[in-house]
C-alpha positions in Angstrom: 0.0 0.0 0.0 2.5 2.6 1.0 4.7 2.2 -2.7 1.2 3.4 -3.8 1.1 6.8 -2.3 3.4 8.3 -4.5 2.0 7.1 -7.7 -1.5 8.7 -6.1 -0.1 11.7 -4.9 1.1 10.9 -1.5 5.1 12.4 -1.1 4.9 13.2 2.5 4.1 11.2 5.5 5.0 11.4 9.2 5.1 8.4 11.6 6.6 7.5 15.3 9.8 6.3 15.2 9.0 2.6 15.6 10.0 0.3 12.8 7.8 3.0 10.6 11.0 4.8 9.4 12.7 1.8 7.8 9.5 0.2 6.4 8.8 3.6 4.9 12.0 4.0 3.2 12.1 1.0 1.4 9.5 2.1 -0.1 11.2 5.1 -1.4 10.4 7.6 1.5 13.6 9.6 3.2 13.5 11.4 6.8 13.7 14.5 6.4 12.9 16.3 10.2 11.8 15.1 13.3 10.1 16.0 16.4 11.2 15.0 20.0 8.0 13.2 21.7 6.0 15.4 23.8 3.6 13.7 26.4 1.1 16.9 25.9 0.2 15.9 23.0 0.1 11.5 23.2 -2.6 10.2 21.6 -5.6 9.6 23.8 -5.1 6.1 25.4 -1.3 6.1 24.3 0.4 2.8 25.8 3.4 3.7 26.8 4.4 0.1 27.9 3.5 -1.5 24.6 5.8 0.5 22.8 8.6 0.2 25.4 11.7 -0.2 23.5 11.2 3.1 21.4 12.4 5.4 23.7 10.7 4.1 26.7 7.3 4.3 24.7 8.0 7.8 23.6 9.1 7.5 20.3 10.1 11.1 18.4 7.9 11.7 15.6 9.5 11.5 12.6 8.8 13.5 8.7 9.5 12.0 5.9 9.2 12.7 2.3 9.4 10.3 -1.0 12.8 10.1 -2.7 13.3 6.8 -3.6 17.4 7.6 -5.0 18.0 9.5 -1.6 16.3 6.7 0.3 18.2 4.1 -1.7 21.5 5.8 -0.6 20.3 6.0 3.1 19.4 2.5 3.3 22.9 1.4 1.9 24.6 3.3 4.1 22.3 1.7 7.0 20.4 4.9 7.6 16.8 4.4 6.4 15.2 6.3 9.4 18.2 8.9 10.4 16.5 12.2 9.1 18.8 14.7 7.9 17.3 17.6 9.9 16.2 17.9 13.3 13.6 20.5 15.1 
């Protein structure tokens, strides 16, 4: 589904840092920013012991946008969810 996005439209997406990030950029999607987790804003009824292991169940949010040659080169380099900029 998500290598259909772009061919709809769809060259932006954001997602927690789970294993969202690397799915996403084999799919052609690059980080591009990223947002430290604020507990202000969790989703109502956020788990925070399901999602344990990222971060201690505060996982940053992170931006990503579609370029599949940037992504390519990021996921060679073993760095399909380091985004290049940080906020």
């Amino acid at each position: 589904m998500i290598r259909q996005a772009p061919r709809l439209g769809g060259h932006r997406l954001d997602c927690f840092d789970t294993v969202l990030p690397t799915l996403y950029a084999y799919a052609g999607f690059v980080a591009v920013a990223r947002l430290a987790w604020n507990d202000d804003y969790a989703p109502d009824n956020w788990d925070y012991h399901q999602g344990g292991r990222f971060n201690g169940g505060r996982p940053d949010v992170v931006f990503m946008a579609y370029d599949p040659t940037m992504a390519e080169a990021c996921i060679r380099q073993g760095r399909g969810s380091t985004p290049t900029t940080t906020t």
